[in-house]
Backbone and ligand atoms as CSV (ligand in chain L), in Angstrom:
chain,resi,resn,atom,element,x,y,z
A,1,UNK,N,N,-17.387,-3.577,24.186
A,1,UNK,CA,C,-16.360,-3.638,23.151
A,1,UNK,C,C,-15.903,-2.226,22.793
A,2,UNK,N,N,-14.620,-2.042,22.985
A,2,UNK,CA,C,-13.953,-0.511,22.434
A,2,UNK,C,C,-14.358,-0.224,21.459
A,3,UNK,N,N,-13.823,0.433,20.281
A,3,UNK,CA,C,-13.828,0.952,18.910
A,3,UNK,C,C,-12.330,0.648,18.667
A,4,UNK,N,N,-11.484,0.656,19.436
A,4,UNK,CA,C,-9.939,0.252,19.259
A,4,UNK,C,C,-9.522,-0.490,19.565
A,5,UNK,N,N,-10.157,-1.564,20.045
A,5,UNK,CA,C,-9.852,-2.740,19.942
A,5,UNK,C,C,-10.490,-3.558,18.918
A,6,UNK,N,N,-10.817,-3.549,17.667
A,6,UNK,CA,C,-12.228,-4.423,17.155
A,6,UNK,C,C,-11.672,-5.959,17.307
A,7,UNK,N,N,-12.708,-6.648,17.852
A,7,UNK,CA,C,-12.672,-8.119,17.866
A,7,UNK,C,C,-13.715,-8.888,16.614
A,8,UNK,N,N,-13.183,-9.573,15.971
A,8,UNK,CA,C,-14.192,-10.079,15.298
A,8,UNK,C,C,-14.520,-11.424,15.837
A,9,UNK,N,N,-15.455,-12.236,16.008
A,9,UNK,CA,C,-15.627,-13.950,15.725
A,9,UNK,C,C,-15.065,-14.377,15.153
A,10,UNK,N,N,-13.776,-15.110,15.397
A,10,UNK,CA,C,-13.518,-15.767,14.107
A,10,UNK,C,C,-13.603,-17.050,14.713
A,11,UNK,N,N,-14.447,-18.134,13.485
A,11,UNK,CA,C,-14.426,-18.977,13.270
A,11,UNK,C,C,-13.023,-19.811,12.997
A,12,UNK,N,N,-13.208,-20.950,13.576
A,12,UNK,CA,C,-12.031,-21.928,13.210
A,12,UNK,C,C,-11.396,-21.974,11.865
A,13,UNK,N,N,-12.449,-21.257,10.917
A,13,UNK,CA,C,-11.825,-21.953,9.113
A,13,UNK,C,C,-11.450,-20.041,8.929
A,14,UNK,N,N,-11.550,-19.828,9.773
A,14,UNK,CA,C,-10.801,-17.964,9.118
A,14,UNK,C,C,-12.264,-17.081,8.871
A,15,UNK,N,N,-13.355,-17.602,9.112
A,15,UNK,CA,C,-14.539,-16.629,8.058
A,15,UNK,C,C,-15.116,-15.766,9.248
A,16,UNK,N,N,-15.650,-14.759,8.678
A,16,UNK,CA,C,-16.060,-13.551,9.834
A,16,UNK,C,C,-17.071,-13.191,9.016
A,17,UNK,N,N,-18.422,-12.543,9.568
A,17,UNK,CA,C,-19.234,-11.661,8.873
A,17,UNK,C,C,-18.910,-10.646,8.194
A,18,UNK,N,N,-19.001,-10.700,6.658
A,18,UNK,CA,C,-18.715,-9.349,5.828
A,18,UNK,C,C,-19.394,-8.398,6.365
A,19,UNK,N,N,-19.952,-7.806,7.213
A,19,UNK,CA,C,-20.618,-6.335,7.520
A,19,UNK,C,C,-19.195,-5.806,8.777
A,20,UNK,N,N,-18.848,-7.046,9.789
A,20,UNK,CA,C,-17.568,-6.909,10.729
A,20,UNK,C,C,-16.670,-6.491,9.822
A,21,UNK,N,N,-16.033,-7.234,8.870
A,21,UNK,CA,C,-14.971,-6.743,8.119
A,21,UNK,C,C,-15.090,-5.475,7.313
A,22,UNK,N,N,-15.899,-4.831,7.027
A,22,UNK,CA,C,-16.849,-4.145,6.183
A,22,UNK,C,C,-16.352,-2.449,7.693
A,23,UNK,N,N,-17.049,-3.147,8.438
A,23,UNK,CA,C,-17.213,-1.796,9.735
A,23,UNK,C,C,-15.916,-1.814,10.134
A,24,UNK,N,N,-14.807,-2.568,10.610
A,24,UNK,CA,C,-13.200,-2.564,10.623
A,24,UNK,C,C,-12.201,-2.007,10.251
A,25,UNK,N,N,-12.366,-2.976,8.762
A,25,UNK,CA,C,-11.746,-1.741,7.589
A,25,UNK,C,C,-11.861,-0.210,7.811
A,26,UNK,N,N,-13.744,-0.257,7.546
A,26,UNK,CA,C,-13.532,1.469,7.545
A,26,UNK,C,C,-13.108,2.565,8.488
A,27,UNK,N,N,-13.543,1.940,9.707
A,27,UNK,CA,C,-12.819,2.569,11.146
A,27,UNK,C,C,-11.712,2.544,10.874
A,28,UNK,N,N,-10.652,1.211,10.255
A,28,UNK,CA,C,-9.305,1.876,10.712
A,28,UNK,C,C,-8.819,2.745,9.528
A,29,UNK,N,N,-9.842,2.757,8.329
A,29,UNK,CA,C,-9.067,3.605,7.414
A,29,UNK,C,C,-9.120,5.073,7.845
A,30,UNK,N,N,-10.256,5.364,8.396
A,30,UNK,CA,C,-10.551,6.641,9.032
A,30,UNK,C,C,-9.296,6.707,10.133
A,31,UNK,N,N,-9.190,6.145,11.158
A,31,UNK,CA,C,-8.262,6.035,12.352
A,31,UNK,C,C,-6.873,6.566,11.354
A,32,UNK,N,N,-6.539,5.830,10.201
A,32,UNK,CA,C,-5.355,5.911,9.500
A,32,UNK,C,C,-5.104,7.735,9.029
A,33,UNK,N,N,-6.427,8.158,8.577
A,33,UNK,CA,C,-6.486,9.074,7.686
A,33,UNK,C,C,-6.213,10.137,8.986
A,34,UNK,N,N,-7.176,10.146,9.669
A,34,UNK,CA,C,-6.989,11.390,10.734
A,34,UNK,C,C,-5.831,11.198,11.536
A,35,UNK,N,N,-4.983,10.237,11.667
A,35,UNK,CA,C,-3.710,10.111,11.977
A,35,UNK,C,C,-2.582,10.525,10.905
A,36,UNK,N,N,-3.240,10.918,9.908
A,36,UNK,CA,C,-2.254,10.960,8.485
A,36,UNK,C,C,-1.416,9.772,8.427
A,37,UNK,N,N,-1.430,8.656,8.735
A,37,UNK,CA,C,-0.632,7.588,9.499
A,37,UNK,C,C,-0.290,6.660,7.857
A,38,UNK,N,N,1.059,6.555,7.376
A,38,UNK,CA,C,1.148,5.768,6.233
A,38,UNK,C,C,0.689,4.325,5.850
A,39,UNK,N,N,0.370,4.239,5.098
A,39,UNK,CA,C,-0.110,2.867,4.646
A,39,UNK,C,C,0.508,2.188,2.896
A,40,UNK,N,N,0.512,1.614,2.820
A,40,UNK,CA,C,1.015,1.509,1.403
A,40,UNK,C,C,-0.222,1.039,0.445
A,41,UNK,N,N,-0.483,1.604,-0.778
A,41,UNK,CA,C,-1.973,1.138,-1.192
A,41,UNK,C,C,-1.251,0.781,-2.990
A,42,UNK,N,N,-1.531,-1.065,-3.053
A,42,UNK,CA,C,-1.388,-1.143,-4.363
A,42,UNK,C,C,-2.226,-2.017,-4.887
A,43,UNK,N,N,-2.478,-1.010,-6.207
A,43,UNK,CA,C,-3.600,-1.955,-6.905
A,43,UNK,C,C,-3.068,-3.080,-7.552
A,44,UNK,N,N,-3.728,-4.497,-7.359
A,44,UNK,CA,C,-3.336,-5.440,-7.188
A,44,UNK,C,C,-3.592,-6.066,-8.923
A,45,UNK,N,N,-5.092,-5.294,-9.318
A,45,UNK,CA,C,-5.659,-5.978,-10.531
A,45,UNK,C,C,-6.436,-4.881,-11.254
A,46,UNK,N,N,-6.321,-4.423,-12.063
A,46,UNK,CA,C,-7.707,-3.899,-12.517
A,46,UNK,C,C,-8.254,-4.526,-14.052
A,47,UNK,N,N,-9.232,-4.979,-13.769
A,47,UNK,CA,C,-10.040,-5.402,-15.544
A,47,UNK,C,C,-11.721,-5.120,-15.821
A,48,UNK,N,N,-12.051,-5.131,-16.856
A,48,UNK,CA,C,-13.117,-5.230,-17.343
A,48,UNK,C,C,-13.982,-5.887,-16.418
A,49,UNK,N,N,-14.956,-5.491,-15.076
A,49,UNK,CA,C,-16.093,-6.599,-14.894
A,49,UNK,C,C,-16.071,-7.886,-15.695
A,50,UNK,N,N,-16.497,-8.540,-14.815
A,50,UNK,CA,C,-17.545,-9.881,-15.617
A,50,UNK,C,C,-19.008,-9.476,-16.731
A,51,UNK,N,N,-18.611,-9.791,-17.827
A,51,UNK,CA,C,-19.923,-9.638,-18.722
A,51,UNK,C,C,-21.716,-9.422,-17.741
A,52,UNK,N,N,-21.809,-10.335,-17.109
A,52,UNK,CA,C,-23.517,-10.174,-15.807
A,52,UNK,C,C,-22.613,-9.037,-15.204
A,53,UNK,N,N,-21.778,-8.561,-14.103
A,53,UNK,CA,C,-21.522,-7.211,-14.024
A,53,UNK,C,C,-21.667,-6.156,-14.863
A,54,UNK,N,N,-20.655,-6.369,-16.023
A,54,UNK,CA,C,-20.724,-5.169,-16.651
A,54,UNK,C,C,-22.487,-4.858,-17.434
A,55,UNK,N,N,-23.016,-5.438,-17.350
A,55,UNK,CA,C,-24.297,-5.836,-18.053
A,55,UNK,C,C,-24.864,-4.686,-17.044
A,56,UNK,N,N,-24.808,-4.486,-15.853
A,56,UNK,CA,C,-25.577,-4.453,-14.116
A,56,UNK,C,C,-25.086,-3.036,-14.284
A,57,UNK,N,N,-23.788,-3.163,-14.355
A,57,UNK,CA,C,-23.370,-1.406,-13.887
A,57,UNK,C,C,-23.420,-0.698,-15.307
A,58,UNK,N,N,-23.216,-1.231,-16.237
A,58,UNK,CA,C,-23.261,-0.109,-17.417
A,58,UNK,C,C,-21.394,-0.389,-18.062
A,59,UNK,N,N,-21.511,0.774,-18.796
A,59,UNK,CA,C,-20.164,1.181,-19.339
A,59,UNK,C,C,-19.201,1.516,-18.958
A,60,UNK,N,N,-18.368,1.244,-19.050
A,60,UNK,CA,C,-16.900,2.086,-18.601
A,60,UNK,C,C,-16.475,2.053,-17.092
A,61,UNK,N,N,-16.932,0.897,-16.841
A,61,UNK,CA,C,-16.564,0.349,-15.475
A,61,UNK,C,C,-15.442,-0.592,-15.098
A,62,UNK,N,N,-14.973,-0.084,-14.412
A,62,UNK,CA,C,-13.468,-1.061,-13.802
A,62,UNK,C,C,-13.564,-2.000,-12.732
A,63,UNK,N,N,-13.299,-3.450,-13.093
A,63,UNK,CA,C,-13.154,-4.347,-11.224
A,63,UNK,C,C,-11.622,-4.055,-10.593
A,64,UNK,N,N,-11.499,-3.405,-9.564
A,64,UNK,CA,C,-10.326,-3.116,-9.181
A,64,UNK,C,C,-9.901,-3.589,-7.691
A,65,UNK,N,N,-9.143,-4.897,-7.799
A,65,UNK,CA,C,-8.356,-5.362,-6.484
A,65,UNK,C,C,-7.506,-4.556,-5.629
A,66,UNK,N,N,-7.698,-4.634,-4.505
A,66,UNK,CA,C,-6.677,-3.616,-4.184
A,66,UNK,C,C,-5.965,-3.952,-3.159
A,67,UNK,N,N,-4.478,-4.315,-2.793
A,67,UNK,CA,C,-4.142,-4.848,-1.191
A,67,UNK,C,C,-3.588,-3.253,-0.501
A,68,UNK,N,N,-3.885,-3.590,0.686
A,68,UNK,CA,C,-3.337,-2.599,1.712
A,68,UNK,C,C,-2.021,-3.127,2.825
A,69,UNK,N,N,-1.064,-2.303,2.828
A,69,UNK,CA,C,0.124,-2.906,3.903
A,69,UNK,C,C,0.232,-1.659,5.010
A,70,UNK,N,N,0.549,-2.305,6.095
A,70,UNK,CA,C,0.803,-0.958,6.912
A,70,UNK,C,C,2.493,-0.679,6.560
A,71,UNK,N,N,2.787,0.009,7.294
A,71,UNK,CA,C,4.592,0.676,7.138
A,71,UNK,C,C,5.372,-0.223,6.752
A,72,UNK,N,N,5.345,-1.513,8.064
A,72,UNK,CA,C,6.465,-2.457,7.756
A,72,UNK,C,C,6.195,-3.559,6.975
A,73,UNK,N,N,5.275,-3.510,5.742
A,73,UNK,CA,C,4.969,-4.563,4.372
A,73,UNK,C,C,3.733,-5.188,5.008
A,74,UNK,N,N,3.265,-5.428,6.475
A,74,UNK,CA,C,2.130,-6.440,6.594
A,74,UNK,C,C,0.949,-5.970,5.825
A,75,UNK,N,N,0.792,-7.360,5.625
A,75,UNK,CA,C,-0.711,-7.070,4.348
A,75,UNK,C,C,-1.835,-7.101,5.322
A,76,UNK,N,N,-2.785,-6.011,5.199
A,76,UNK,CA,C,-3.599,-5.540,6.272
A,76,UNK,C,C,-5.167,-6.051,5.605
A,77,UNK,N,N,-5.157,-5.673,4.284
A,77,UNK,CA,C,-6.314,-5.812,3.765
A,77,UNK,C,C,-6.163,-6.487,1.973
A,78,UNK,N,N,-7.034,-6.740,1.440
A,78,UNK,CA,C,-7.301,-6.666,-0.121
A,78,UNK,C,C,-8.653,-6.379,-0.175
A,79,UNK,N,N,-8.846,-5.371,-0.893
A,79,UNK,CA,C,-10.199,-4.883,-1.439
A,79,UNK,C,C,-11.034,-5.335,-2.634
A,80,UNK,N,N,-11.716,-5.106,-2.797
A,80,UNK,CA,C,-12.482,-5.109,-4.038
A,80,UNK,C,C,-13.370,-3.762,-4.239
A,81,UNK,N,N,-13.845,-3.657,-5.477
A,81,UNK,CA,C,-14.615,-2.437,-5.834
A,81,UNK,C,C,-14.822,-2.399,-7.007
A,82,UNK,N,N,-15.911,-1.783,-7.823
A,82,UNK,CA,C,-16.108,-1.413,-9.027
A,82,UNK,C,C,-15.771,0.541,-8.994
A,83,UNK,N,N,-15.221,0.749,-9.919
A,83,UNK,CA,C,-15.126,2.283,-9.825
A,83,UNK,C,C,-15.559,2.841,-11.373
A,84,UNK,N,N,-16.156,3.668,-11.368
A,84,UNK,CA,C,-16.556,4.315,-12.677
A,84,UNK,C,C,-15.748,5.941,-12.651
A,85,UNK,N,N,-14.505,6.309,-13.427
A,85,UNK,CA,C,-13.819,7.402,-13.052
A,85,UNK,C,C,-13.533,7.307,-11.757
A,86,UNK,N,N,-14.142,8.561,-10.931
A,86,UNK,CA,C,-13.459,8.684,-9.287
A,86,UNK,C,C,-14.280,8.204,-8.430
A,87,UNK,N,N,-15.385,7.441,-8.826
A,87,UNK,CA,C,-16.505,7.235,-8.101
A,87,UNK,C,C,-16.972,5.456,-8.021
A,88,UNK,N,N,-16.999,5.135,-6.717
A,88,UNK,CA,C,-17.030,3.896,-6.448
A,88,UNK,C,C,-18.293,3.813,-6.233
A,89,UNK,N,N,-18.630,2.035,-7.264
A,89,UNK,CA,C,-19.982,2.171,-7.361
A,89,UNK,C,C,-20.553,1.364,-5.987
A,90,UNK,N,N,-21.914,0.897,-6.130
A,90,UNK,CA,C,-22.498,0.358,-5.252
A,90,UNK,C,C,-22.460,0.891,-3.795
A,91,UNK,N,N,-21.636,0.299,-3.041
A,91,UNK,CA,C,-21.607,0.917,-1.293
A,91,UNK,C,C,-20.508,2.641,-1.266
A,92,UNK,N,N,-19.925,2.455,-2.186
A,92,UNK,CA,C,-19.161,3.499,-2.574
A,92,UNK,C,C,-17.984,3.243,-1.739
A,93,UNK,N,N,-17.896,2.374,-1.136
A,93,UNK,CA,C,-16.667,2.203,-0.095
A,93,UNK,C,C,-16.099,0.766,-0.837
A,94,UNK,N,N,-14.722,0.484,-0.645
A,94,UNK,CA,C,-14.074,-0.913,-1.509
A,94,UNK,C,C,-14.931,-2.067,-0.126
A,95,UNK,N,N,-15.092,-2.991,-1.063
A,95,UNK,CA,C,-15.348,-4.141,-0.042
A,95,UNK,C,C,-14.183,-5.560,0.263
A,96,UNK,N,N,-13.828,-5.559,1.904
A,96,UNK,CA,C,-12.631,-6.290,2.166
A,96,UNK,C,C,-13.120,-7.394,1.925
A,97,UNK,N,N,-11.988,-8.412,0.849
A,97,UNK,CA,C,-12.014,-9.617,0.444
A,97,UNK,C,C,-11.188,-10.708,1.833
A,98,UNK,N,N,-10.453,-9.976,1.932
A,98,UNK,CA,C,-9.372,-10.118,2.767
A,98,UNK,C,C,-8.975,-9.367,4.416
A,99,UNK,N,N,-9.068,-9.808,5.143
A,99,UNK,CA,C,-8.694,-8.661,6.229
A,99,UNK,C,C,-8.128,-8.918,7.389
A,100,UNK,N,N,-7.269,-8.693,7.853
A,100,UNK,CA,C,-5.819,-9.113,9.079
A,100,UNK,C,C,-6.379,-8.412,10.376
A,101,UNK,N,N,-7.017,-9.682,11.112
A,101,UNK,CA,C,-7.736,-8.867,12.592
A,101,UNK,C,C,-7.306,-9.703,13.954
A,102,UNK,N,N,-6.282,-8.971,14.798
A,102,UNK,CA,C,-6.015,-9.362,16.381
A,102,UNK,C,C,-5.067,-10.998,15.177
A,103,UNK,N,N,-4.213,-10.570,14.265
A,103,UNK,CA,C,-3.112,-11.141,13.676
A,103,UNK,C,C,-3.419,-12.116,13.129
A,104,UNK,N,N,-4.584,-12.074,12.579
A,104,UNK,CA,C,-5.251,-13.867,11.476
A,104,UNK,C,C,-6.054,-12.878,10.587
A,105,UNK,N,N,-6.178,-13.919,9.775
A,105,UNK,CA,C,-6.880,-13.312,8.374
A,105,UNK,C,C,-7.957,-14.099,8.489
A,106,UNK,N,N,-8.765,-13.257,8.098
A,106,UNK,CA,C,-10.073,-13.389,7.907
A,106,UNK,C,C,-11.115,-13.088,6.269
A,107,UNK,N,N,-12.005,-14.153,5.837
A,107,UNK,CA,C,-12.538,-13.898,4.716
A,107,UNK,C,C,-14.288,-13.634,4.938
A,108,UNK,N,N,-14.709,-13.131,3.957
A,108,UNK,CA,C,-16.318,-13.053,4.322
A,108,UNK,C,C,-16.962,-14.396,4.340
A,109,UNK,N,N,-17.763,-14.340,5.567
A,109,UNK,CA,C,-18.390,-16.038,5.795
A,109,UNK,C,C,-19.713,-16.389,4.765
A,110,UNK,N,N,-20.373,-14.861,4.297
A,110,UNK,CA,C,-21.438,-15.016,3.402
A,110,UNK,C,C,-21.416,-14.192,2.721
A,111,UNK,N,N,-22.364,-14.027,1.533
A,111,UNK,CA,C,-22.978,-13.078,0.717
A,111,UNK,C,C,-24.005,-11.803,1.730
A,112,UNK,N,N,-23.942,-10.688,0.422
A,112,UNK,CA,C,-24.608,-9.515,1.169
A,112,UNK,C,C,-26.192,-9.923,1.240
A,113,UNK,N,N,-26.815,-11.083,0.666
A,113,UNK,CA,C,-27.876,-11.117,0.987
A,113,UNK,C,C,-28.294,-12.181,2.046
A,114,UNK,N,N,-27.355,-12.643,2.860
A,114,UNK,CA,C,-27.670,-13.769,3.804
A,114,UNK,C,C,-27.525,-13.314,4.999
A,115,UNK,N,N,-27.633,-13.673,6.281
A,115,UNK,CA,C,-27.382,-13.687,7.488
A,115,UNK,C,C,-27.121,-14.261,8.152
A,116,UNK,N,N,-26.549,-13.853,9.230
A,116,UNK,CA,C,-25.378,-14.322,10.089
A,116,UNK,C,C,-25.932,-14.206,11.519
A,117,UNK,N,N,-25.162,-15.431,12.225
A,117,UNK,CA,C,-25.824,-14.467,13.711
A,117,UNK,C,C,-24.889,-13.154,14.130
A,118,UNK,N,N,-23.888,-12.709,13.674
A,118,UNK,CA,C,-23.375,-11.114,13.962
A,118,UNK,C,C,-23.639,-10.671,13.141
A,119,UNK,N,N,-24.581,-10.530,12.228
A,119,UNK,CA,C,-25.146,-9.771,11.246
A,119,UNK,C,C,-25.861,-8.339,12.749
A,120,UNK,N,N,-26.440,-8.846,13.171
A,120,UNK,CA,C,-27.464,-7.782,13.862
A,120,UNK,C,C,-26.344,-6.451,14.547
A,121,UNK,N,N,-25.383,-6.958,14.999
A,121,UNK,CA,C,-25.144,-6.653,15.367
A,121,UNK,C,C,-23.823,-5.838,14.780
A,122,UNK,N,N,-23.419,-6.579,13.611
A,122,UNK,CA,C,-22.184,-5.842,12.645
A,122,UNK,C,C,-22.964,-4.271,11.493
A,123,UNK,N,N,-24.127,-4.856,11.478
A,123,UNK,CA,C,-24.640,-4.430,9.876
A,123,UNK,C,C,-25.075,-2.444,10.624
A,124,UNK,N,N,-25.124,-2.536,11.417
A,124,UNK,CA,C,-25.650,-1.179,11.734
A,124,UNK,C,C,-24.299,-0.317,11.917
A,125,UNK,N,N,-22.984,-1.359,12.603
A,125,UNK,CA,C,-21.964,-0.488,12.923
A,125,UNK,C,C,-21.272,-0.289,10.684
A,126,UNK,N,N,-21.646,-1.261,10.170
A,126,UNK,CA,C,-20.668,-1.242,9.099
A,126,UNK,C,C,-21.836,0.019,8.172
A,127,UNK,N,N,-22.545,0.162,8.634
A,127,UNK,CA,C,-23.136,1.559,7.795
A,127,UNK,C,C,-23.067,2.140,8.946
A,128,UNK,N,N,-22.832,2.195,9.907
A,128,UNK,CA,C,-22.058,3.474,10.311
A,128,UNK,C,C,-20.995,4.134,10.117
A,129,UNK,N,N,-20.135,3.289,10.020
A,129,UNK,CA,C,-18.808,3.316,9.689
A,129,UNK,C,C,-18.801,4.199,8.118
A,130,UNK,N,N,-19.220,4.320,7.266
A,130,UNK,CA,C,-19.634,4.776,6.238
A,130,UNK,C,C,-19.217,6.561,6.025
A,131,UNK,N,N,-19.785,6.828,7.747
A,131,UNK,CA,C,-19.680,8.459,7.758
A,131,UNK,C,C,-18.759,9.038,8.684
A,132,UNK,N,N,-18.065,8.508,8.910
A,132,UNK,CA,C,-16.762,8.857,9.821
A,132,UNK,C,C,-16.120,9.712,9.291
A,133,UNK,N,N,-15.583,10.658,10.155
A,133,UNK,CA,C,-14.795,11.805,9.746
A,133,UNK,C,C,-13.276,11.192,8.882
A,134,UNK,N,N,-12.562,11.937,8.798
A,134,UNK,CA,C,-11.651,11.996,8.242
A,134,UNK,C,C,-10.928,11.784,6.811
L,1,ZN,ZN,ZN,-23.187,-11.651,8.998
């Protein structure tokens, strides 16, 4: 499998392993960045956590949606994230709710504490993906 081509599994109902979508995203945001390559980035939502969130992270924390389009309006991604000021909490990277791969959308098939059978094989590239240049 390339790095420029990413293929995900997708299942018949749209769902892919969140660690695939997770390692995707961040490759192509990197790919984007060191290309200086435009993207359009709008925040979609921002509010107060959920009370059990805000409870978890503390004070002065934001839930912030976020969609991504490339040049010509296609919606590429929607994010999620908690951010405290400039600093994104938890993985520190937004996590894709949403994500447009080989032209279908795709959603996370599970939670971060379950597994998948491309777990083994997503979860090492999506913390890799983490430290990519650009
Ligand atoms: Zn998985």
């Amino acid at each position: 499998m390339s790095a420029s081509t990413p293929s995900v599994p997708l299942s018949e109902d749209g769902l892919a392993c969140p660690y695939s979508m997770r390692a995707i995203f961040n490759e192509g945001f990197a790919r984007c960045r060191q290309k200086r390559a435009r993207y359009q980035q709008e925040r979609l939502k921002i509010t107060q956590p959920e009370p059990a969130a805000a409870a978890r992270l503390g004070a002065g924390v934001l839930s912030i949606t976020t969609r991504y389009r490339s040049d010509n309006g296609t919606l590429m991604a929607e994010t999620h994230h908690y951010r405290r000021g400039n600093r994104i909490l938890a993985s520190g990277f937004e996590d894709p709710k949403l994500l447009r791969v080989n032209r279908e959308y795709v959603e996370p098939s599970h939670g971060d504490g379950e597994w998948c059978a491309d777990c083994a094989e997503w979860r090492p590239r999506a913390e890799a993906s983490k430290h990519l240049p650009g």
